[in-house]
GUDRENZA-23055 format. One line per 2 residues: number of its first residue (from 1); their letters; for each residue z, y, x of N, C-alpha, C. Coordinates in steps of 0.2 Angstrom, whole numbers, plus 5000, padded with zeros to 4 digits. Layout:
# GUDRENZA-23055
NUM> A> Z Y X Z Y X Z Y X  ...
This chain:
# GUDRENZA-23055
1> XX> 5100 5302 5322 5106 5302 5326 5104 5306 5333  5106 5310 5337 5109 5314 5342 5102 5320 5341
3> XX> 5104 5321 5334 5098 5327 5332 5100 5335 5335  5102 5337 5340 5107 5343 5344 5107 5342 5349
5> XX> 5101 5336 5354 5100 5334 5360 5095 5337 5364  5092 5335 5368 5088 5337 5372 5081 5338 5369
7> XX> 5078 5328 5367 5074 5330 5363 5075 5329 5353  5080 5328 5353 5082 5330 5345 5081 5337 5345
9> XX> 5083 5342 5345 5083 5346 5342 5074 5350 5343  5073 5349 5346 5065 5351 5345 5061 5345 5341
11> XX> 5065 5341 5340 5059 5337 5333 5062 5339 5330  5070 5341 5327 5069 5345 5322 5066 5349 5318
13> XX> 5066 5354 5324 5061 5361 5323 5054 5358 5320  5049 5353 5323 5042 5350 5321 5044 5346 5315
15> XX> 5050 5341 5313 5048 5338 5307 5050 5343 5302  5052 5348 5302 5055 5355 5297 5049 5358 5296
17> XX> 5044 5362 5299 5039 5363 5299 5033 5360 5296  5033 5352 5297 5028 5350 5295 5027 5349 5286
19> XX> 5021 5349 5284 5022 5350 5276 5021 5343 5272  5019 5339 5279 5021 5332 5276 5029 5329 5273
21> XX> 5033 5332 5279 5040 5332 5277 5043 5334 5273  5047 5331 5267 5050 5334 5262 5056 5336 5263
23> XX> 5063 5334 5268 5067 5337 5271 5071 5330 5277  5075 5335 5281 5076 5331 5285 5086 5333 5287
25> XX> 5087 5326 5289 5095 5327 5290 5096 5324 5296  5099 5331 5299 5100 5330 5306 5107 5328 5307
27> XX> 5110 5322 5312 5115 5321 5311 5118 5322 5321  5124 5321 5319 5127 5326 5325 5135 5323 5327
29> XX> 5139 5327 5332 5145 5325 5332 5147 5331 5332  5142 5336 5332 5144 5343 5333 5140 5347 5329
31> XX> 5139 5347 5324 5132 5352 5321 5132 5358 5323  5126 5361 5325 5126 5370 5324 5128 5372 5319
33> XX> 5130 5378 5319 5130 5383 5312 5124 5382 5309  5118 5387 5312 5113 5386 5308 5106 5382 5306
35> XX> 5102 5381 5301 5098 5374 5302 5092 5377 5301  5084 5374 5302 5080 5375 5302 5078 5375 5293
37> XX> 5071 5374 5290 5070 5376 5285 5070 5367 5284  5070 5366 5277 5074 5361 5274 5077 5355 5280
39> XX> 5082 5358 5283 5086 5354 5289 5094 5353 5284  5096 5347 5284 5103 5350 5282 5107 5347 5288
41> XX> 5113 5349 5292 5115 5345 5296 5122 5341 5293  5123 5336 5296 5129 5331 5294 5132 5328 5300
43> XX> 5139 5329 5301 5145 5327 5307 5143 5319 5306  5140 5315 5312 5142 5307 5312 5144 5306 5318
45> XX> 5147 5300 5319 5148 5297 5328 5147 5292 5324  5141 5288 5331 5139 5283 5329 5144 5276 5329
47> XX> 5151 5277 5335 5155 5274 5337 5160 5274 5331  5162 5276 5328 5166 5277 5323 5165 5278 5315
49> XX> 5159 5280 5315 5157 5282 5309 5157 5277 5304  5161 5276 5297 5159 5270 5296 5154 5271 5289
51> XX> 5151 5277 5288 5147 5278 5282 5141 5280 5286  5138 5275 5292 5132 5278 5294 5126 5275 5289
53> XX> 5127 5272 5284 5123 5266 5280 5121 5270 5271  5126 5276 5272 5127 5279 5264 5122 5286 5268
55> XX> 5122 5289 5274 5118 5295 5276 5113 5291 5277  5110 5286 5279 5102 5284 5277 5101 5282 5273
57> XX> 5104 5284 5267 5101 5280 5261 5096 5286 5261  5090 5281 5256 5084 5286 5254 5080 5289 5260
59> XX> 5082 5287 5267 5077 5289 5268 5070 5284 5271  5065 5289 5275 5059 5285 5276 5059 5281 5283
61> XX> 5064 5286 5288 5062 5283 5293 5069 5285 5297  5074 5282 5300 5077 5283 5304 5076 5284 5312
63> XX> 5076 5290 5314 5076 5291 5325 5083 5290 5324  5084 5287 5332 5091 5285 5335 5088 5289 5342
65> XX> 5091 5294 5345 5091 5299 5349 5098 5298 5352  5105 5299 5349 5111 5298 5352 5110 5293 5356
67> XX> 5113 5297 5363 5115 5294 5370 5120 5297 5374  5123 5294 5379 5130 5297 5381 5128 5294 5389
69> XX> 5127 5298 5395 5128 5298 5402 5132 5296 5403  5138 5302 5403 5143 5303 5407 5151 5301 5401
71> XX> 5156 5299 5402 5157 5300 5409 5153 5291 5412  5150 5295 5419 5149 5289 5422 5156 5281 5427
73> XX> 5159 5288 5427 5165 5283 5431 5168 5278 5426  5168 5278 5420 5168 5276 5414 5166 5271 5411
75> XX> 5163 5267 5414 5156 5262 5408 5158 5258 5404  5164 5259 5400 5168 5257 5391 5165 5263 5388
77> XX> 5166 5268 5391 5166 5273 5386 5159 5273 5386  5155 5272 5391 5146 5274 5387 5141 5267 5384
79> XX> 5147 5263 5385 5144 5255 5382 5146 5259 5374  5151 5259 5371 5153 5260 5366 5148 5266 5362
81> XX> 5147 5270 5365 5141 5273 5361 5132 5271 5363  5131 5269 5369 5124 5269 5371 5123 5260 5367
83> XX> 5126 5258 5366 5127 5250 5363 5130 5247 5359  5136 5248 5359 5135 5246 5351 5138 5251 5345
85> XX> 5136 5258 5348 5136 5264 5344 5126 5262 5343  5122 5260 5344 5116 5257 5345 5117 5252 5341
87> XX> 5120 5247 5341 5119 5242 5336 5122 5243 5329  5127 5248 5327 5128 5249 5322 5122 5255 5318
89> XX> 5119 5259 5321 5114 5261 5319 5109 5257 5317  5107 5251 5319 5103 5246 5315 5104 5243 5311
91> XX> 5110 5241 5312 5115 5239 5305 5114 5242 5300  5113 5249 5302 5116 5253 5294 5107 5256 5291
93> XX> 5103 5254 5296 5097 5255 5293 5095 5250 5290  5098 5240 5293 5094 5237 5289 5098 5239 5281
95> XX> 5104 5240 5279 5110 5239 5274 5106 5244 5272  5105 5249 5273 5102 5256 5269 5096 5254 5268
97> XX> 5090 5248 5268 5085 5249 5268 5081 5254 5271  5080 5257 5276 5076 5260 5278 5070 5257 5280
99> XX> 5064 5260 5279 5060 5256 5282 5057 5254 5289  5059 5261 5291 5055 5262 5298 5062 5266 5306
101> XX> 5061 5263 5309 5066 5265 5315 5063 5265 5320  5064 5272 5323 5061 5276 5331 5064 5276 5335
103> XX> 5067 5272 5342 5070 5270 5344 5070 5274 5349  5075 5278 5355 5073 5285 5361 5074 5278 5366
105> XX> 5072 5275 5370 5074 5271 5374 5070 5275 5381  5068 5272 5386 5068 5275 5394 5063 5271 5398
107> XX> 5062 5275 5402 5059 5270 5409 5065 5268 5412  5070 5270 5411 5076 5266 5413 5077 5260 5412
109> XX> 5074 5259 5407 5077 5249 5405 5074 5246 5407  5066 5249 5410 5061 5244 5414 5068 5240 5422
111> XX> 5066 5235 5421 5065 5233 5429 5063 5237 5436  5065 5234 5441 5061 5236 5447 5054 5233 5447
113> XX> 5051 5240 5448 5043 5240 5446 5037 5242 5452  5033 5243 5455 5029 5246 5459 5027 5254 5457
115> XX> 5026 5257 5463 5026 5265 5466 5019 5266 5465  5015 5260 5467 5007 5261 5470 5003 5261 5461
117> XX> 5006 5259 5457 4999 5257 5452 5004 5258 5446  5003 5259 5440 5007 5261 5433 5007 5253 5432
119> XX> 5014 5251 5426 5015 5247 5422 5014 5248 5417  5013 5244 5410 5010 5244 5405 5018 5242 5401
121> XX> 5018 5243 5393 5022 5241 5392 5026 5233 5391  5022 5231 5395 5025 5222 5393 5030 5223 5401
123> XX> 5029 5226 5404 5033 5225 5410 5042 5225 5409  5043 5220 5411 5050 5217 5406 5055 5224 5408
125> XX> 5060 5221 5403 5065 5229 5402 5071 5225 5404  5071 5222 5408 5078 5221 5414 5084 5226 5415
127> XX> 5081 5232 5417 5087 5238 5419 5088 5237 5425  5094 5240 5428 5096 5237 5433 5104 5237 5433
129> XX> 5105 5230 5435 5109 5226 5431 5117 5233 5436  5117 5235 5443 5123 5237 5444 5124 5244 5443
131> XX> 5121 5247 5436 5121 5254 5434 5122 5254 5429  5127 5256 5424 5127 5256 5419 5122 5258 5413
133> XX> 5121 5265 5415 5115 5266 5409 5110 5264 5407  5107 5261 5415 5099 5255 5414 5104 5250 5411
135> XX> 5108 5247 5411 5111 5240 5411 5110 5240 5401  5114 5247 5400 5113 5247 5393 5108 5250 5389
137> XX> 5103 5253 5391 5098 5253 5388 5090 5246 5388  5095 5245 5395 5090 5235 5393 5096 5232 5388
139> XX> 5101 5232 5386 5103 5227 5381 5103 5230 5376  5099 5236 5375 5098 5240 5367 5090 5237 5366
141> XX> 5088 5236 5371 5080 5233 5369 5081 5226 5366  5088 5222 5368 5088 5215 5367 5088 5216 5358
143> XX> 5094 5220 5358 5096 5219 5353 5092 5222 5349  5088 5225 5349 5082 5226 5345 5076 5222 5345
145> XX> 5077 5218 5349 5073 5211 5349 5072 5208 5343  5081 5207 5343 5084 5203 5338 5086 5206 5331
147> XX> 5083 5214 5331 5084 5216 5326 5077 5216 5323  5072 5215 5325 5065 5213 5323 5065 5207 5321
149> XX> 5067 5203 5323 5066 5196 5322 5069 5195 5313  5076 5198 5313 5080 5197 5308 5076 5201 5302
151> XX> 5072 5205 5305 5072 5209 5299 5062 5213 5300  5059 5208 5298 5053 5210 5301 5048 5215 5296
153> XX> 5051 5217 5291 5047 5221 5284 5051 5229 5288  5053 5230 5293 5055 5236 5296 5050 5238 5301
155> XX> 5047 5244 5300 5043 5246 5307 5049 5248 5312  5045 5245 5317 5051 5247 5325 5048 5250 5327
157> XX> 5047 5256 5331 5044 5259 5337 5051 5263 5342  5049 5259 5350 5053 5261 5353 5050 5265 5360
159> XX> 5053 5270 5360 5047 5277 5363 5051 5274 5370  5048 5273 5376 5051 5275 5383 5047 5281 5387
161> XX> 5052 5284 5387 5051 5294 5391 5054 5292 5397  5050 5295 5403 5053 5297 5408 5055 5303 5409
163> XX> 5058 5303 5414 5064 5309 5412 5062 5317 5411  5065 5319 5404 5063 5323 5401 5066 5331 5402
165> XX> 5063 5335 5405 5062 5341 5408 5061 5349 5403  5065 5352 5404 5063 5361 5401 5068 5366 5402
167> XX> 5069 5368 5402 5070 5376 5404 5079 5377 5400  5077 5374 5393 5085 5372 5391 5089 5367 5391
169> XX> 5086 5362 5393 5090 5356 5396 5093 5358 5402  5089 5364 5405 5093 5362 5413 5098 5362 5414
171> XX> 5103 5365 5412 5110 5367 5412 5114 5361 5410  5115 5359 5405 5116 5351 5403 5113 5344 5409
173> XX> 5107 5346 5410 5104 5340 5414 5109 5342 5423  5110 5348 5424 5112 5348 5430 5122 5348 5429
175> XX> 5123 5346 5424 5130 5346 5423 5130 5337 5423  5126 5334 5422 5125 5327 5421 5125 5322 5428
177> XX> 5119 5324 5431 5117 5321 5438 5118 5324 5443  5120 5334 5443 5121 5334 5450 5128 5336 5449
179> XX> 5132 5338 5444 5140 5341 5443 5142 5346 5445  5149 5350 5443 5151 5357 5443 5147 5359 5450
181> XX> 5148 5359 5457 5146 5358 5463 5140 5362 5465  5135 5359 5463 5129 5363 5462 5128 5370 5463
183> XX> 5124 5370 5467 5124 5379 5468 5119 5382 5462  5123 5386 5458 5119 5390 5453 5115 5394 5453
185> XX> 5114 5396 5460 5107 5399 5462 5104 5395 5467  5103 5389 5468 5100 5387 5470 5091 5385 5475
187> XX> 5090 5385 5469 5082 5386 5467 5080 5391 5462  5073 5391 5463 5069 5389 5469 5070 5392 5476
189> XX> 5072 5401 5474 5070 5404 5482 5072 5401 5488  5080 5402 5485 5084 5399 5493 5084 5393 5495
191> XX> 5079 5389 5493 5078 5381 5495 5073 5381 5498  5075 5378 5506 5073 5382 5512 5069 5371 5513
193> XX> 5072 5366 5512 5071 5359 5514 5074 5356 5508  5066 5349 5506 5070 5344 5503 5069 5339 5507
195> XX> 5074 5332 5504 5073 5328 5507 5068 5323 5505  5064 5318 5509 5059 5315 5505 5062 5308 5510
197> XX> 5061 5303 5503 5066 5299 5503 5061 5292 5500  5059 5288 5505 5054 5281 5502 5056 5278 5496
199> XX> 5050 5278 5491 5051 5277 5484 5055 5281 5481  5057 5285 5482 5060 5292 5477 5054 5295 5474
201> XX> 5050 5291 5470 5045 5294 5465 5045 5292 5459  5045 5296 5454 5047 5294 5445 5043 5300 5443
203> XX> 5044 5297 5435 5039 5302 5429 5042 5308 5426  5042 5310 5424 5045 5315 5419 5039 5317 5414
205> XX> 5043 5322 5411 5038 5325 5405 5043 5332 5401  5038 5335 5399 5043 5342 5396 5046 5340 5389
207> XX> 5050 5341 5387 5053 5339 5380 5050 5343 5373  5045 5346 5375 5041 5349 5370 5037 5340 5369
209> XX> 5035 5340 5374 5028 5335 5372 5033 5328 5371  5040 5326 5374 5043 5321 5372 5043 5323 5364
211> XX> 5046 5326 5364 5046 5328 5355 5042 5328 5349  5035 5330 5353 5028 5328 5348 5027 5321 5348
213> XX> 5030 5318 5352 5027 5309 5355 5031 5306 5346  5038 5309 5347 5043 5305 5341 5040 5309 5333
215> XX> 5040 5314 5334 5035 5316 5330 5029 5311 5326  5026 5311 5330 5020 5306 5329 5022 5299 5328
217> XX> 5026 5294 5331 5030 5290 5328 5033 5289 5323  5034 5296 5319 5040 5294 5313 5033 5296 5306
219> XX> 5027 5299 5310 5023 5300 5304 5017 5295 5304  5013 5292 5308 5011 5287 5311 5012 5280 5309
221> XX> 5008 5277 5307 5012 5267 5305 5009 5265 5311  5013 5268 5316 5013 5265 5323 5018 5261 5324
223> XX> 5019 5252 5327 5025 5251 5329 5024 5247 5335  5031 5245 5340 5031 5243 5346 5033 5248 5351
225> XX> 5031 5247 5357 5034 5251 5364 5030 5256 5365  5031 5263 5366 5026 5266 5369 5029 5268 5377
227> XX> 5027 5269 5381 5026 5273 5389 5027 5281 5387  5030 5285 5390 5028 5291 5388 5029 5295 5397
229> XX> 5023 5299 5397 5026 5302 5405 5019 5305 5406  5022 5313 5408 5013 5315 5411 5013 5315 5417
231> XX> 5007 5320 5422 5004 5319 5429 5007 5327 5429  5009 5330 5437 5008 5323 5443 5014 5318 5443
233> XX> 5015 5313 5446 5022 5310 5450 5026 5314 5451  5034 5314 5450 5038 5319 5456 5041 5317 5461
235> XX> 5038 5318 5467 5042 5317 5474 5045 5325 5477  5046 5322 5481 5050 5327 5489 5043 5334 5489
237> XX> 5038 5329 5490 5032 5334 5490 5030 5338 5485  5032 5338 5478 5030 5340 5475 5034 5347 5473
239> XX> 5041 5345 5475 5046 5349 5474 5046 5355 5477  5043 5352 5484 5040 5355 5492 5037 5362 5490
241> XX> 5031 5360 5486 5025 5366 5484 5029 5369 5480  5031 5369 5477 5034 5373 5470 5040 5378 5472
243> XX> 5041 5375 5479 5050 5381 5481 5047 5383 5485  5041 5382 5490 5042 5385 5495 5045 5380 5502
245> XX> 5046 5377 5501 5052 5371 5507 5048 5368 5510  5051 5366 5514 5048 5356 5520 5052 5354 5519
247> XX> 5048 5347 5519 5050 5340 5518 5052 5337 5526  5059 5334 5525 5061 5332 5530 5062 5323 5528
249> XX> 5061 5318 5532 5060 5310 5530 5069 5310 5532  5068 5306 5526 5077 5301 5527 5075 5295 5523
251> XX> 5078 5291 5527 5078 5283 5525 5082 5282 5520  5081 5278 5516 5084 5277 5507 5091 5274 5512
253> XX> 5092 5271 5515 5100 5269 5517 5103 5273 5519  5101 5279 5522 5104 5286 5526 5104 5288 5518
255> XX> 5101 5290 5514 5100 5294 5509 5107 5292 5504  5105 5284 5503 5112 5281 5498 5118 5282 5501
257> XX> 5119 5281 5508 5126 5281 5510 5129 5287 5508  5123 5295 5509 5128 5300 5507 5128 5304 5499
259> XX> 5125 5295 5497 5128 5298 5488 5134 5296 5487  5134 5289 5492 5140 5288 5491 5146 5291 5493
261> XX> 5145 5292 5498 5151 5299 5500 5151 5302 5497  5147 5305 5491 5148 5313 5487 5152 5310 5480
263> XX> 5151 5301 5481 5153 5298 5473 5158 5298 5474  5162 5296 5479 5169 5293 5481 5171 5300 5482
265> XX> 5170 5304 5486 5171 5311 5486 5175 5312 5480  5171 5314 5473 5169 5316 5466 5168 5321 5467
267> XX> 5162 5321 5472 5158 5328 5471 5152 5329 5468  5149 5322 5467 5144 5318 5462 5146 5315 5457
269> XX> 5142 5315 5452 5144 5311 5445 5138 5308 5445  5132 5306 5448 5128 5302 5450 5129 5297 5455
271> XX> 5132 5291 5452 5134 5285 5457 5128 5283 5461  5129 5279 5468 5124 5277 5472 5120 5272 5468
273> XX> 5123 5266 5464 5120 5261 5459 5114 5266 5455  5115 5270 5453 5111 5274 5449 5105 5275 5453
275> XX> 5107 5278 5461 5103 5281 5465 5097 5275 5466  5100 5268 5466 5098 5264 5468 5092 5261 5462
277> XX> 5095 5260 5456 5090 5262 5450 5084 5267 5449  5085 5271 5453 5079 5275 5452 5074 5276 5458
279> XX> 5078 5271 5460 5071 5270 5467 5067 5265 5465  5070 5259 5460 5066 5255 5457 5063 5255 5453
281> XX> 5063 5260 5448 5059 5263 5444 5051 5262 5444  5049 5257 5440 5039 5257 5442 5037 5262 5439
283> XX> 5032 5266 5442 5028 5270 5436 5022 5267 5432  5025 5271 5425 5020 5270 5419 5015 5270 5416
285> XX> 5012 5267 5414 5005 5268 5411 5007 5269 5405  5001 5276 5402 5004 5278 5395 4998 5279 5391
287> XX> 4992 5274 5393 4987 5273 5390 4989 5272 5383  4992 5269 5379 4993 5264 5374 4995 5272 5369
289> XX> 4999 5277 5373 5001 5279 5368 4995 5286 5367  4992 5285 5371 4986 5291 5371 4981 5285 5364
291> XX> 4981 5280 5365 4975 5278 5361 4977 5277 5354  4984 5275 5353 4987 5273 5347 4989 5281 5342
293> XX> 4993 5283 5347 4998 5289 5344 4994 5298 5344  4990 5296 5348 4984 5300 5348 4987 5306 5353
295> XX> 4993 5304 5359 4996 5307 5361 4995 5309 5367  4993 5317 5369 4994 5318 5375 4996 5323 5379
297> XX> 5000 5323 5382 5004 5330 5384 5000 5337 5386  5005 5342 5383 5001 5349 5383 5006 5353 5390
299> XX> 5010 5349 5393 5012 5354 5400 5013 5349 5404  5010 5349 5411 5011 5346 5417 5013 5345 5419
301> XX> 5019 5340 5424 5024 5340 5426 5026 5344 5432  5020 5349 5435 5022 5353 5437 5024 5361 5436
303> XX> 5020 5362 5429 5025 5365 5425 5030 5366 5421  5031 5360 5418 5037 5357 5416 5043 5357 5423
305> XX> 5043 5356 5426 5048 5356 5434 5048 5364 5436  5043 5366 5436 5045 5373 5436 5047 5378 5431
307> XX> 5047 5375 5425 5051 5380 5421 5059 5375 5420  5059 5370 5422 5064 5367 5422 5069 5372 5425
309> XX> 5067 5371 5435 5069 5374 5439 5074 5383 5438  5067 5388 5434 5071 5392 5431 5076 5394 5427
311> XX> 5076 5388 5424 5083 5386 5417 5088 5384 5422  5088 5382 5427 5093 5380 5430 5099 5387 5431
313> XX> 5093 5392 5431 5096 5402 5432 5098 5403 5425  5096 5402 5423 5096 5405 5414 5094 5401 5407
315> XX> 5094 5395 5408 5093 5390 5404 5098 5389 5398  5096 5383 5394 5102 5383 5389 5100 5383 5383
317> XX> 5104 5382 5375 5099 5384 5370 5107 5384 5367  5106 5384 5361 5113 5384 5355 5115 5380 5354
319> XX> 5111 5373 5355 5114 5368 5350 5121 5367 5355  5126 5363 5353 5131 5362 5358 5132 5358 5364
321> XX> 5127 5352 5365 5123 5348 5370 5121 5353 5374  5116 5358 5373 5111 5360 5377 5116 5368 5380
323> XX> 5122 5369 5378 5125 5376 5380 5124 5377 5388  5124 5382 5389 5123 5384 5396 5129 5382 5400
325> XX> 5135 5384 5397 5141 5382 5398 5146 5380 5397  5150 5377 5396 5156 5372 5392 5160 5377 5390
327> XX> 5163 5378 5383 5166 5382 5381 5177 5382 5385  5177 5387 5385 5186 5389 5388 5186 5384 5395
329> XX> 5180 5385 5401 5183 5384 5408 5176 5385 5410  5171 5382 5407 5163 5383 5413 5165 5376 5416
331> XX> 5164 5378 5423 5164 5374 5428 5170 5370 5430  5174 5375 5429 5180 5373 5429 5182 5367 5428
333> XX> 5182 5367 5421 5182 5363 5417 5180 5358 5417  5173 5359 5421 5169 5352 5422 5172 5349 5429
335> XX> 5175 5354 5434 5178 5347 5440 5184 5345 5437  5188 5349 5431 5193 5347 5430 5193 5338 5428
337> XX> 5187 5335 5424 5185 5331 5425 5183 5327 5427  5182 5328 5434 5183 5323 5440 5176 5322 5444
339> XX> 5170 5326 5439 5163 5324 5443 5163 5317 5438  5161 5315 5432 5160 5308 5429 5166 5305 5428
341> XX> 5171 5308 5427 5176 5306 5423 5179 5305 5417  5183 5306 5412 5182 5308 5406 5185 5315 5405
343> X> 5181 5317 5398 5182 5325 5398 5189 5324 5396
């Protein structure tokens, strides 16, 4: 499921390739025209679907990748796909017998965590309770809890990425958290100041190497949590080196007030509760997954953020998730609703 995603559609591309793999079926809301070599695609919603139990059949391992952001002003509409479009996926793996399920979960479900030393995987998956997407991404963990217990002859692995970066996600990812609004030439040259904001420090990773992680995962009789995030941290400072800019200090209270002004506004589709979730965010330790999955990233997160940045100018890919721009309005289209409203 959500195989046309950010990082679905590059494991695509590697479970197609591999010679391990005898074929793979990508599933979608929107398939591309065309597919990779033994890829076949198939139309599902995970909220709707009721044959999600008849397209697993046969096979060895099911990923669950489908997720849904926005609309954020909405949170019916992203509980119904991020949860229990999520519990009917597990459903229809246990009824299909499958054996094995890959689970995209996040640094988002963690709890509030510390800034100064990485967490390990046991560090509980709380979320935070007044944001919807961490809210729902800690009760997909529950509920996978509960889907191990009932059903313990199924390997679980559930991968947590920090937030995942590349050059064709940009345009997608800047249509999510920062909305139509956004200057599209923004960066890097003409970014003269950023702001640096206490505890505005989180992980990322390029979605090539989030993509090798599930990769390894689905071929691997790995099961449990992995970490996923490479070096360095991203801060203000970091952003700093890579445009060219200075860092200016804003107190996270001066900082959230004017998210929420831009939320209320709906010149943001990133609510201040979100803002507020990602201050809490602890950072990772990804030990577990270097020593088990034998996984270690091949781009930096400074260059991963730097080619991010450039796809902000030119970024984008085919699949229909990741288009540059929304088909019959662009941007338009996208204030037409609302900054996190429904399209």
């Amino acid at each position: 499921m959500g195989a046309t995603g950010n990082i679905g559609s590059r494991l695509v591309r590697l479970l197609s390739r591999d010679e391990r793999v005898g074929s793979v079926v990508g599933l979608a809301r929107r398939p591309p025209e065309s597919a990779p070599p033994k890829t076949t695609w198939a139309r599902a919603d995970v909220t709707t679907d009721p044959g999600l139990a008849a397209l697993f059949a046969g096979a060895d391992v099911v990923v669950h990748l489908a997720i849904l952001f926005q609309p954020s002003r909405h949170p019916d509409v992203t509980w119904r796909t991020n949860v229990i479009g999520s519990e009917r996926v597990f459903r229809a793996v246990a009824e299909a017998g499958v054996p094995a399920l890959v689970h995209a979960s996040s640094v988002i479900a963690y709890g509030p965590g510390p800034k100064d030393r990485p967490v390990d995987e046991s560090w509980p998956t709380d979320g935070w309770p007044t944001a919807p997407y961490p809210r729902e991404k800690a009760y997909v963990e529950r509920l996978l809890d509960v889907f191990e217990h009932r059903h313990p002859g199924v390997r679980v692995v559930r991968l947590r990425p920090g937030i995942v970066i590349a050059a064709e996600s940009a345009p997608q990812q800047r249509r999510v958290f920062a909305g139509p609004f956004f200057p599209g030439r923004a960066v890097p040259r003409p970014l003269r100041v950023v702001p640096s904001v206490p505890r505005l420090r989180f992980q990322a990773l390029h979605r090539d190497d989030a993509a090798d992680a599930f990769h390894r995962a689905v071929l691997q009789p790995v099961h449990g949590p992995f970490n996923l995030a490479a070096d360095p941290v991203v801060d203000a400072e970091l952003v700093a080196q890579l445009t060219g800019a200075r860092t200016f200090r804003v107190p996270c209270r001066a900082a959230r007030a004017a998210v929420e002004l831009a939320w209320r506004s709906r010149l943001l589709p990133t609510s201040p509760d979100m803002f507020d979730a990602v201050l809490a965010l602890p950072l990772m330790d990804t030990t577990r997954a270097r020593l088990e999955l034998g996984w270690i990233p091949r781009h930096s997160v400074t260059d991963a953020l730097t080619e991010f940045l450039d796809g902000l100018h030119h970024g984008g890919a085919d699949t229909p998730p990741l288009r540059r721009d929304i088909p019959r309005g662009g941007r338009l289209r996208e204030a037409a609703t609302g900054t996190g409203g429904r399209p």
